[in-house]
Backbone as CSV, one residue per row, in Angstrom:
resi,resn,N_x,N_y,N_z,CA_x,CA_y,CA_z,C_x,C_y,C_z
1,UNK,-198.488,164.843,75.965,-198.588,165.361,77.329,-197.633,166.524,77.484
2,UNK,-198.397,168.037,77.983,-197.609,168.975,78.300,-196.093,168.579,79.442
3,UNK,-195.430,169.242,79.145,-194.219,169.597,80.118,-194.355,170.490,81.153
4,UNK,-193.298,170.374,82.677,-193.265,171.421,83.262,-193.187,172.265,82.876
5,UNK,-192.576,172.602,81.823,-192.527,174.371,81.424,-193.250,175.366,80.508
6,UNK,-194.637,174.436,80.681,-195.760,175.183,79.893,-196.835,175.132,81.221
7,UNK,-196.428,175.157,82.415,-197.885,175.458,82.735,-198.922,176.835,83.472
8,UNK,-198.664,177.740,81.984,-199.720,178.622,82.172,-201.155,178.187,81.919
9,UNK,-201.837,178.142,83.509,-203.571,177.962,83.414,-203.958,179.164,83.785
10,UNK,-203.698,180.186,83.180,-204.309,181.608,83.303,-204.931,182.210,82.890
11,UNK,-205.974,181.280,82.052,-207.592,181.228,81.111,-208.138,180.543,81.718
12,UNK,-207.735,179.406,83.010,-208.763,178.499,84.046,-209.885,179.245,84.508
13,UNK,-210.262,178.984,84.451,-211.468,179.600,85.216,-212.760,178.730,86.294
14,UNK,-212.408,177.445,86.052,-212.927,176.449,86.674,-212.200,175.117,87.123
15,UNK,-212.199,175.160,88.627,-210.710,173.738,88.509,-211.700,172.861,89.494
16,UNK,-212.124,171.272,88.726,-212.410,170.228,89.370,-211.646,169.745,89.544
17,UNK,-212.246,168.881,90.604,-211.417,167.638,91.098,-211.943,166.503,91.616
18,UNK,-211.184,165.445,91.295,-211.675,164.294,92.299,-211.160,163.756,93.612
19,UNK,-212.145,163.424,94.335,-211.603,163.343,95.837,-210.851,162.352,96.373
20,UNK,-211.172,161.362,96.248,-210.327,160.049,97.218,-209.195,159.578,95.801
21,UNK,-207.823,159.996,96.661,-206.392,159.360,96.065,-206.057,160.395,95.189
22,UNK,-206.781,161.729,95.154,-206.858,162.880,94.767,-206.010,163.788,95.461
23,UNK,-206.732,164.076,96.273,-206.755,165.491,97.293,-206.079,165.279,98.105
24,UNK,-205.670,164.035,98.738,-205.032,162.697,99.877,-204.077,162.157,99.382
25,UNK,-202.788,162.291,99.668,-202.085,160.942,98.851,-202.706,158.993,99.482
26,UNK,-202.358,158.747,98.124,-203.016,157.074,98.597,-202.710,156.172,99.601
27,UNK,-201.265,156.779,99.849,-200.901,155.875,101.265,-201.391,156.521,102.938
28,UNK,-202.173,157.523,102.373,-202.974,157.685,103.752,-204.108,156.348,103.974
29,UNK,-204.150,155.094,103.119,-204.879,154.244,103.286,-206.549,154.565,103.954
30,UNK,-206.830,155.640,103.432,-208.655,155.965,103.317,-209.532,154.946,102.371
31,UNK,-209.011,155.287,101.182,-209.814,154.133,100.367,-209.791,152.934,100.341
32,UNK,-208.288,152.459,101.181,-208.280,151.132,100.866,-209.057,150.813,102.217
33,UNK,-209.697,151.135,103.258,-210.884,150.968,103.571,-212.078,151.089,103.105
34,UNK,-212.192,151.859,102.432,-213.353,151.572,101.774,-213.531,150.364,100.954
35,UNK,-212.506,150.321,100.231,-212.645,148.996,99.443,-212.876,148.255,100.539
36,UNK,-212.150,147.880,101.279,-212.084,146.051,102.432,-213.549,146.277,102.576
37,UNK,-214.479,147.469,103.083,-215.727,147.845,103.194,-216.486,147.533,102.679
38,UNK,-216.094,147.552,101.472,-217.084,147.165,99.889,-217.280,145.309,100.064
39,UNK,-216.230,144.786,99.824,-215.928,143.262,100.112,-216.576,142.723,100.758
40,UNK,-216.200,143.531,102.246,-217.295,143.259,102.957,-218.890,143.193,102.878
41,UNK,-218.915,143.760,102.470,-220.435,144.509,102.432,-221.353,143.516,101.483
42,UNK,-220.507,142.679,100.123,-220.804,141.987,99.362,-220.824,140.714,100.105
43,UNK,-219.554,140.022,101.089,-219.884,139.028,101.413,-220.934,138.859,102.302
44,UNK,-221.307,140.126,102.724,-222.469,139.350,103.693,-223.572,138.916,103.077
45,UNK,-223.933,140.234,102.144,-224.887,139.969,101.579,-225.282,138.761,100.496
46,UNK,-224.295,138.458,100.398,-224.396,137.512,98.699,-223.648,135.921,99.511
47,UNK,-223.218,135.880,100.591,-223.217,134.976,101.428,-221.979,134.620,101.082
48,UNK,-220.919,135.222,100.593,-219.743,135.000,99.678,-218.212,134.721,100.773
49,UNK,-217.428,133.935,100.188,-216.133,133.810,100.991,-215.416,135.362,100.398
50,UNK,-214.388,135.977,101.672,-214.191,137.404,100.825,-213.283,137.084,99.812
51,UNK,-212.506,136.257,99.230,-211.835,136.075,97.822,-212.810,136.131,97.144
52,UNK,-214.119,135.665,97.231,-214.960,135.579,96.141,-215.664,137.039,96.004
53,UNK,-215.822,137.263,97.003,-216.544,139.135,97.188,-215.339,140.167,96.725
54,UNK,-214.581,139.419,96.470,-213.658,140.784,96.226,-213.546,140.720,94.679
55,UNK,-213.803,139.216,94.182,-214.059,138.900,92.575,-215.095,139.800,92.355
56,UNK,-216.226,139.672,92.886,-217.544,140.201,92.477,-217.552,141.625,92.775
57,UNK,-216.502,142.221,93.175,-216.591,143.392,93.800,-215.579,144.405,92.229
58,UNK,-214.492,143.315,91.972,-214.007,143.714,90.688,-214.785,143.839,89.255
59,UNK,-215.499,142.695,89.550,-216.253,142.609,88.046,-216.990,143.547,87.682
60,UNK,-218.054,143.799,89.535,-219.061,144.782,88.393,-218.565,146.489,88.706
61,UNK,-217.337,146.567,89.145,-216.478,147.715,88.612,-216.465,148.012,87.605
62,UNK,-215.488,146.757,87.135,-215.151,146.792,85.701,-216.116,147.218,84.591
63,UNK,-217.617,146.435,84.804,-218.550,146.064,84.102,-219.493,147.493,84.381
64,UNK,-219.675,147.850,85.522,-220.718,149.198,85.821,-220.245,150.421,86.083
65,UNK,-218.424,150.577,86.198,-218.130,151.931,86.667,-217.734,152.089,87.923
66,UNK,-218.686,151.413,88.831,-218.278,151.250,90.327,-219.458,149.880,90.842
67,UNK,-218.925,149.464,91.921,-219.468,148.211,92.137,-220.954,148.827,93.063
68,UNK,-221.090,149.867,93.041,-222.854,150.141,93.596,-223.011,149.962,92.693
69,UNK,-222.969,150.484,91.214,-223.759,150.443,90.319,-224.505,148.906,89.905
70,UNK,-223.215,148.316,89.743,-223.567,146.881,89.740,-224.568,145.956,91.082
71,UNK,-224.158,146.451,92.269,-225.430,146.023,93.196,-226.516,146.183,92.967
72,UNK,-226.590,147.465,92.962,-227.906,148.317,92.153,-228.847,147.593,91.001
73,UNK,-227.813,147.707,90.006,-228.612,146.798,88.882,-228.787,145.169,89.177
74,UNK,-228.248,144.455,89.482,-228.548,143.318,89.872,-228.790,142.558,90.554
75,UNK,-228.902,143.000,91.826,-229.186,143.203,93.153,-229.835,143.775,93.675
76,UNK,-230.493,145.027,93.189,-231.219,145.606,93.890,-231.103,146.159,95.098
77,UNK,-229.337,146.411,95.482,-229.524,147.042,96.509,-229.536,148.232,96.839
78,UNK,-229.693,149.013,98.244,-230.259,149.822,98.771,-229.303,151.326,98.685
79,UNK,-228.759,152.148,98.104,-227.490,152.595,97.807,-227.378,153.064,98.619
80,UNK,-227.883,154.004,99.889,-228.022,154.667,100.872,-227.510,154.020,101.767
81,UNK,-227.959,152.554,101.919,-227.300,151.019,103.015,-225.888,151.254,102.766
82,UNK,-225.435,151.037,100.885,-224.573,150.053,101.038,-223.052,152.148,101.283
83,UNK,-223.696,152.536,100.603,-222.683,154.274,100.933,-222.344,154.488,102.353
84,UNK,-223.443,154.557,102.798,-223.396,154.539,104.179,-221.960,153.316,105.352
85,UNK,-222.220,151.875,105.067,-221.712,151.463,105.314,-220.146,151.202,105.215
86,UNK,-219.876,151.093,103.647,-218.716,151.535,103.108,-217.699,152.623,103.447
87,UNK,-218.496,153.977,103.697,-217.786,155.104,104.366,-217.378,155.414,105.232
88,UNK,-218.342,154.536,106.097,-217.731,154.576,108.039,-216.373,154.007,108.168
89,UNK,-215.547,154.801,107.760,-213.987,154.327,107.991,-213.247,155.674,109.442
90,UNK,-211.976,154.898,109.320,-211.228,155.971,110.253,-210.424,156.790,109.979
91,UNK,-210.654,158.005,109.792,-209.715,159.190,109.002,-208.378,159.437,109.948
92,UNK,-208.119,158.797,110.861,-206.963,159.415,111.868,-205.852,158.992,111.202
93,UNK,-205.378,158.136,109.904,-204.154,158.467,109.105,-204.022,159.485,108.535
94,UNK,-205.064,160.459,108.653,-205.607,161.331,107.348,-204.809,162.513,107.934
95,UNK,-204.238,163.521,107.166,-203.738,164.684,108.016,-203.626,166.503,106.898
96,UNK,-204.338,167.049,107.671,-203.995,168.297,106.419,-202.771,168.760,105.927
97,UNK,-202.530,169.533,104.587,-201.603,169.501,104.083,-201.192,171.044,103.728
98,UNK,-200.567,171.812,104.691,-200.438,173.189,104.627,-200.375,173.489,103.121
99,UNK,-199.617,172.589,102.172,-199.087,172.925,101.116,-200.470,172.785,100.258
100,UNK,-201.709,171.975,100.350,-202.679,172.239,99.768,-203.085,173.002,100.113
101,UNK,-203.815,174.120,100.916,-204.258,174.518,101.535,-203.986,175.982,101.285
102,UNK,-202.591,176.068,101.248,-202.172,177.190,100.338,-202.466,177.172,98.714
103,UNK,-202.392,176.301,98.526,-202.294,176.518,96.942,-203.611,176.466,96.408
104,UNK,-204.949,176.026,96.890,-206.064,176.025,97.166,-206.777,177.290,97.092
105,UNK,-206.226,177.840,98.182,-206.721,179.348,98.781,-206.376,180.303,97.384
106,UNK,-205.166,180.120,96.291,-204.738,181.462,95.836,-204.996,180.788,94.345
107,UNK,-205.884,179.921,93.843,-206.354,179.569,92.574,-207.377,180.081,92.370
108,UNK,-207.619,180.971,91.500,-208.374,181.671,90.914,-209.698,181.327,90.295
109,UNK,-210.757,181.640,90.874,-212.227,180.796,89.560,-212.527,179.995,91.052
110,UNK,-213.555,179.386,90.453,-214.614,178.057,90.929,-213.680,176.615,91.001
111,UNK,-214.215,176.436,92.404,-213.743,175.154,92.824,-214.789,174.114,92.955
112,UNK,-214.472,172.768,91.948,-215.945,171.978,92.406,-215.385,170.177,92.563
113,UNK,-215.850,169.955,93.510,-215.694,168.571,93.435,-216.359,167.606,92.834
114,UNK,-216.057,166.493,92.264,-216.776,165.753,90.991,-216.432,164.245,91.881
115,UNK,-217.024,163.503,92.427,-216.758,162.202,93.101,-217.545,161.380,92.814
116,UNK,-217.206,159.626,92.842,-218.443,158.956,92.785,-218.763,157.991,94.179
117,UNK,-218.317,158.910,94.859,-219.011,158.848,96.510,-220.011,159.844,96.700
118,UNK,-220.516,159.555,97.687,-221.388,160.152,98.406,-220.886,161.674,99.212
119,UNK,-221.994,162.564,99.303,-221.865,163.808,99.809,-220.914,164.009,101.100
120,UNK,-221.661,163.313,101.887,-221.236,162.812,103.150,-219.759,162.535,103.470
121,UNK,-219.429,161.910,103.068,-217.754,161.682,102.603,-217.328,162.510,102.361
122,UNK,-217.338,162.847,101.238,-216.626,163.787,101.067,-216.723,165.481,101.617
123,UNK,-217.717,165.889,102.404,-217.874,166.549,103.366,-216.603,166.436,104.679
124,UNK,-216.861,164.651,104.915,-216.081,164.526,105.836,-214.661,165.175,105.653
125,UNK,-213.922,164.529,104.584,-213.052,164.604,104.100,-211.999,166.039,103.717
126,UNK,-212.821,166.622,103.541,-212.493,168.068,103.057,-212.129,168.691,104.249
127,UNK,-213.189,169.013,105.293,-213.278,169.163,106.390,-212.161,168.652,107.652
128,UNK,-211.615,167.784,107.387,-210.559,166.815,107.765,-209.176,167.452,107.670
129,UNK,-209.595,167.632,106.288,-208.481,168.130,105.472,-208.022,169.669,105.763
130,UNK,-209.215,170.058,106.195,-209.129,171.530,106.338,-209.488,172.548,105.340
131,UNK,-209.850,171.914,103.915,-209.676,172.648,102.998,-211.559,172.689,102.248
132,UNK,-212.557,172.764,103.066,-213.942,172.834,102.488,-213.790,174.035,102.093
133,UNK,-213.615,175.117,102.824,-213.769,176.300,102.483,-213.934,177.028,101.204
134,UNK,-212.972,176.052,100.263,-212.329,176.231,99.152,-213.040,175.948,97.988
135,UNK,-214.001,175.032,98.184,-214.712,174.434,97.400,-216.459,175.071,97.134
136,UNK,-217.092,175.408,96.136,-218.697,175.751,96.180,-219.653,175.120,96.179
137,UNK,-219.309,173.808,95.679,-220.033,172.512,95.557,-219.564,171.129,95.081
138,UNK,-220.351,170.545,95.823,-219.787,169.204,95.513,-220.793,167.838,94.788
139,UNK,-220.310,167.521,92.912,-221.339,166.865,92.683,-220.858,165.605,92.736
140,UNK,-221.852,164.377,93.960,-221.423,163.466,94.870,-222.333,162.289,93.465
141,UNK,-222.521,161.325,94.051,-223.252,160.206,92.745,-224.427,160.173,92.976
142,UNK,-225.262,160.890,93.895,-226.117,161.259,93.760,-226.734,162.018,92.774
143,UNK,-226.127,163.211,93.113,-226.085,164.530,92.166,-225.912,163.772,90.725
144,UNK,-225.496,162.463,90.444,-224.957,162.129,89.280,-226.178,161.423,89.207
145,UNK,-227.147,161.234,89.817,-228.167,160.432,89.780,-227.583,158.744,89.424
146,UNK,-227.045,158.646,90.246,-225.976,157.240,90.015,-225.385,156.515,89.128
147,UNK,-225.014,157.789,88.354,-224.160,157.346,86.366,-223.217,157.854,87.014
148,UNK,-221.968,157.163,87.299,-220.811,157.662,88.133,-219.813,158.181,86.675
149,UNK,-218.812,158.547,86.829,-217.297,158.429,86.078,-216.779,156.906,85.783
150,UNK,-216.691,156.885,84.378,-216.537,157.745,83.313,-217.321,157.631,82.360
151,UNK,-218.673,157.733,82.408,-219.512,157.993,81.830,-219.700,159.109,81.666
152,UNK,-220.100,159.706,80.351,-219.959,160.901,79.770,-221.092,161.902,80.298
153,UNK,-222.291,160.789,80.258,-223.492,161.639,80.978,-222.859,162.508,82.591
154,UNK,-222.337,161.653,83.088,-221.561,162.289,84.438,-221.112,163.970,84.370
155,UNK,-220.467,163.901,83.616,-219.600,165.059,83.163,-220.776,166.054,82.933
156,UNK,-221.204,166.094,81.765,-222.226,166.698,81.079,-223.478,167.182,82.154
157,UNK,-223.502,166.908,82.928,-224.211,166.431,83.739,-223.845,167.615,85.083
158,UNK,-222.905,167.463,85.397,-222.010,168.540,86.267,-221.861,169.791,85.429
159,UNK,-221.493,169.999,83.935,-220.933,170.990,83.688,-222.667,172.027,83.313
160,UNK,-223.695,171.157,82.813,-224.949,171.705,82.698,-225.162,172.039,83.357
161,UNK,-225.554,171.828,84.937,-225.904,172.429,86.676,-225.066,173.327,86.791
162,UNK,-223.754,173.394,86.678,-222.328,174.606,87.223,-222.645,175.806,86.091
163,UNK,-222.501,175.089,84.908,-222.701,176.365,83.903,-221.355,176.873,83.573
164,UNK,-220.638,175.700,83.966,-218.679,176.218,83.927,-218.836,175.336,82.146
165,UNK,-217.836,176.466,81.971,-217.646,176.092,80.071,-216.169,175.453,80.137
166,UNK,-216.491,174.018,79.989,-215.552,172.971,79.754,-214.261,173.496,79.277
167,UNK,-213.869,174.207,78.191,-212.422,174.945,77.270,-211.992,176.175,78.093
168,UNK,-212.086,176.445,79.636,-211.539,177.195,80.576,-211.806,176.538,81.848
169,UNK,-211.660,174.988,82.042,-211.489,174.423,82.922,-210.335,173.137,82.836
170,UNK,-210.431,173.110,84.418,-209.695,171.784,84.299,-210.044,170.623,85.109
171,UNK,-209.739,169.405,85.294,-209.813,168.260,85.839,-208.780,167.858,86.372
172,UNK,-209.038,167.392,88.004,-207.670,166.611,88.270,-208.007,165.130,88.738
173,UNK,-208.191,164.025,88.190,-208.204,162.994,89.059,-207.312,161.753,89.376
174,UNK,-206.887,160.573,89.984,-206.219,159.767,89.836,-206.281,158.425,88.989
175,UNK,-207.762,158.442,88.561,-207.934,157.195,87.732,-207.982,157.679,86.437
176,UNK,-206.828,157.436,85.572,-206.472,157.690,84.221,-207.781,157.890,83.468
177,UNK,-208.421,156.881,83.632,-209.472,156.541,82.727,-210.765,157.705,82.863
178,UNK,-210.608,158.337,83.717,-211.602,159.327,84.061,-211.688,160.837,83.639
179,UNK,-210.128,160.520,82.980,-209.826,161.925,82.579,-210.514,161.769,80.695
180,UNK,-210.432,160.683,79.905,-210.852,160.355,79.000,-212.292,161.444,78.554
181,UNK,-213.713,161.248,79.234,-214.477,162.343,78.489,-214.379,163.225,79.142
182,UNK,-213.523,163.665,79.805,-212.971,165.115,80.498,-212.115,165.884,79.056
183,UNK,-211.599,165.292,78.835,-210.923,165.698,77.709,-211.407,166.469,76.778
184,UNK,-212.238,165.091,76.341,-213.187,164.838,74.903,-213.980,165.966,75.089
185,UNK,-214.514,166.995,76.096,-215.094,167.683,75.926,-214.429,168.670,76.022
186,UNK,-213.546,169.226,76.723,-212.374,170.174,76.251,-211.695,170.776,77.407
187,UNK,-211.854,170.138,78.491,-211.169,170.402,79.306,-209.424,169.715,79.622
188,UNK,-209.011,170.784,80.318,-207.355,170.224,80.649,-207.275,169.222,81.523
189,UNK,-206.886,167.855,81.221,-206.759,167.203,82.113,-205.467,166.762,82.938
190,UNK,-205.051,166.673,84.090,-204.339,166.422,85.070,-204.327,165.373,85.623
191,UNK,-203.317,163.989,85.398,-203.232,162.673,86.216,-202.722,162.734,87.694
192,UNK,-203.728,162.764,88.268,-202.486,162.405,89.913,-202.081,160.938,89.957
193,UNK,-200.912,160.519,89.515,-200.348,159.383,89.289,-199.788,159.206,90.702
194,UNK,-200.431,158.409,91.159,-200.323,157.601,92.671,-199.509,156.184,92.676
195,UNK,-199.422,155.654,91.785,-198.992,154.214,91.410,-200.005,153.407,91.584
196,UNK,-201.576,153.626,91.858,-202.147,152.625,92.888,-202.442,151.534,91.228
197,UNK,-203.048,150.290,91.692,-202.838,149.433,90.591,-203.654,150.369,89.456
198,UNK,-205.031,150.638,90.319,-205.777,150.719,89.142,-205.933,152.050,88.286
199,UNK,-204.558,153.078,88.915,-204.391,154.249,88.159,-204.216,154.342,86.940
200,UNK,-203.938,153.960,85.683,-203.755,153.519,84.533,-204.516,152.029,83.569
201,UNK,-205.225,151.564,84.074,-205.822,150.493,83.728,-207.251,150.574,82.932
202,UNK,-207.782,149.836,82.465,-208.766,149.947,81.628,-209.841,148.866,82.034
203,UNK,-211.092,149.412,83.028,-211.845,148.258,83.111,-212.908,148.428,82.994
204,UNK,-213.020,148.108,81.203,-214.339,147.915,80.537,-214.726,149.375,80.129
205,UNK,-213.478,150.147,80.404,-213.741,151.781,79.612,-212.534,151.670,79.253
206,UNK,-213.090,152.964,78.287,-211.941,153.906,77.336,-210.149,154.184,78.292
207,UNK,-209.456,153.028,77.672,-208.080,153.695,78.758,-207.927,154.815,78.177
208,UNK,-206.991,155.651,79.352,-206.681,156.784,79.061,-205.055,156.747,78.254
209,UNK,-205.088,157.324,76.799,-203.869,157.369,76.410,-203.355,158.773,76.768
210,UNK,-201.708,158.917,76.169,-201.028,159.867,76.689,-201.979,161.215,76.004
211,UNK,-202.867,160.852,74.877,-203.338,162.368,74.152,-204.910,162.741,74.932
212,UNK,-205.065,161.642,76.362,-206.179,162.086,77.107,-205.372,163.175,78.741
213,UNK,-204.518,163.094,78.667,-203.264,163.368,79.690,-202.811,164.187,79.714
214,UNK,-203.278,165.776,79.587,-202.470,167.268,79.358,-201.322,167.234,80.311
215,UNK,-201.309,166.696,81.835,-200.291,166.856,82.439,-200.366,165.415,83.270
216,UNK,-199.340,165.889,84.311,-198.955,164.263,85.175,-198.213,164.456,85.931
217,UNK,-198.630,164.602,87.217,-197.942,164.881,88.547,-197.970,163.627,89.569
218,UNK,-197.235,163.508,90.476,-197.508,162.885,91.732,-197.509,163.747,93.184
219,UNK,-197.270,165.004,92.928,-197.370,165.896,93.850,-198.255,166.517,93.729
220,UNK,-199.869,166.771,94.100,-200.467,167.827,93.247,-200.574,169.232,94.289
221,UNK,-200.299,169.376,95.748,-199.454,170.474,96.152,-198.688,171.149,95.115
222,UNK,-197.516,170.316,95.260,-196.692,171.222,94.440,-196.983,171.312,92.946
223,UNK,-197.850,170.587,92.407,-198.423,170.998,90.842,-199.055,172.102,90.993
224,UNK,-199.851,172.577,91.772,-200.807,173.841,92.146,-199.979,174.743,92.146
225,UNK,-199.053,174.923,92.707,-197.998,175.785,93.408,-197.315,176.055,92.493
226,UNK,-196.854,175.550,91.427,-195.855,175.602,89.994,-196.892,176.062,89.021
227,UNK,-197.735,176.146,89.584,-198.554,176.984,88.139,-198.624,178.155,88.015
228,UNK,-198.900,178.880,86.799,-198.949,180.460,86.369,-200.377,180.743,86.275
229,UNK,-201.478,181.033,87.135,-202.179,181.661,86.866,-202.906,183.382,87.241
């Protein structure tokens, strides 16, 4: 893993990112509504006590990538229902961050968001944030045709539609494991190390070791801002 004092990205030419626990620090508690959302959403349906929906809500994480996927496949449910429902949270912890916003505005190249939420959301979100402007597109799990991260097709998948050449881009997301075929295909990858549990963990994918990890911030304001490009 690079050091602070190498970071010239002044061959970038393409900077993704991922959105929730990303762009937000995690204790703005956004996602962790979504999750209680998710739980929810399982116990009704599956008639479950929520200790047990929150089991079933882990497993087919672990097992599918994200727990739509797993509804989806075994369940059959409705992804539009269950996105929809999940997302209706309350952004009023949420607050823009001059310091992104700046550092946003004066990065050079294509800005694209890579999420395995829905459009909608992350529309919201940006917008919230103050910082859509910044961005040209956003490929949501739709766009992924519902092969979320970190599945490789995902990636491949985004960089074929953009037409951005992987070895002059970069990646920033918070789940270690996501940076893995970000890598592998040749892009710079960036941990936003949040502490949250499942930032570093391995469930049922490739963990991310330190040689998937070009850098590692918990500020990514000020990571933007400390760069040479």
């Amino acid at each position: 893993m690079s050091g602070e004092d190498d970071l010239d990205f002044s061959r970038i030419e393409a900077w993704v990112f991922d959105l929730d626990n990303t762009l937000y620090p995690a204790g703005s508690d956004v996602f962790a509504q979504v999750d209680a959302r998710m739980t929810e959403y399982i116990s009704r349906l599956l008639d479950l006590e929520p200790a047990q929906a929150k089991a079933v809500q882990h497993a087919y994480y672990r097992a599918y990538g994200t727990t739509l996927s797993g509804l989806m496949a075994l369940h059959r449910v409705d992804p539009d229902d269950f996105l929809a429902y999940v997302h209706n949270i309350d952004l009023s912890g949420l607050h823009p961050d001059p310091r992104l916003h700046q550092a946003l505005e004066q990065l050079p190249g294509r800005l694209i968001i890579l999420t395995n939420g829905p459009s909608e959301h992350a529309e919201r979100i940006l917008k919230h944030l103050e910082i859509r402007e910044f961005f040209e597109t956003i490929f949501d799990i739709r766009r992924l045709s519902f092969v979320p991260k970190p599945a490789a097709r995902a990636y491949r998948q985004m960089i074929g539609q953009t037409g951005i050449d992987p070895w002059v881009s970069t990646f920033f997301e918070d789940l270690a494991r996501n940076l893995v075929p970000a890598h592998d295909l040749g892009m710079i990858t960036v941990w936003i190390n949040n502490t949250a549990h499942w930032g570093n963990k391995d469930p049922g994918f490739s963990a991310a070791s330190r040689q998937h990890i070009d850098f590692e911030t918990t500020d990514l304001p000020e990571f933007l801002l400390s760069l040479r490009t």
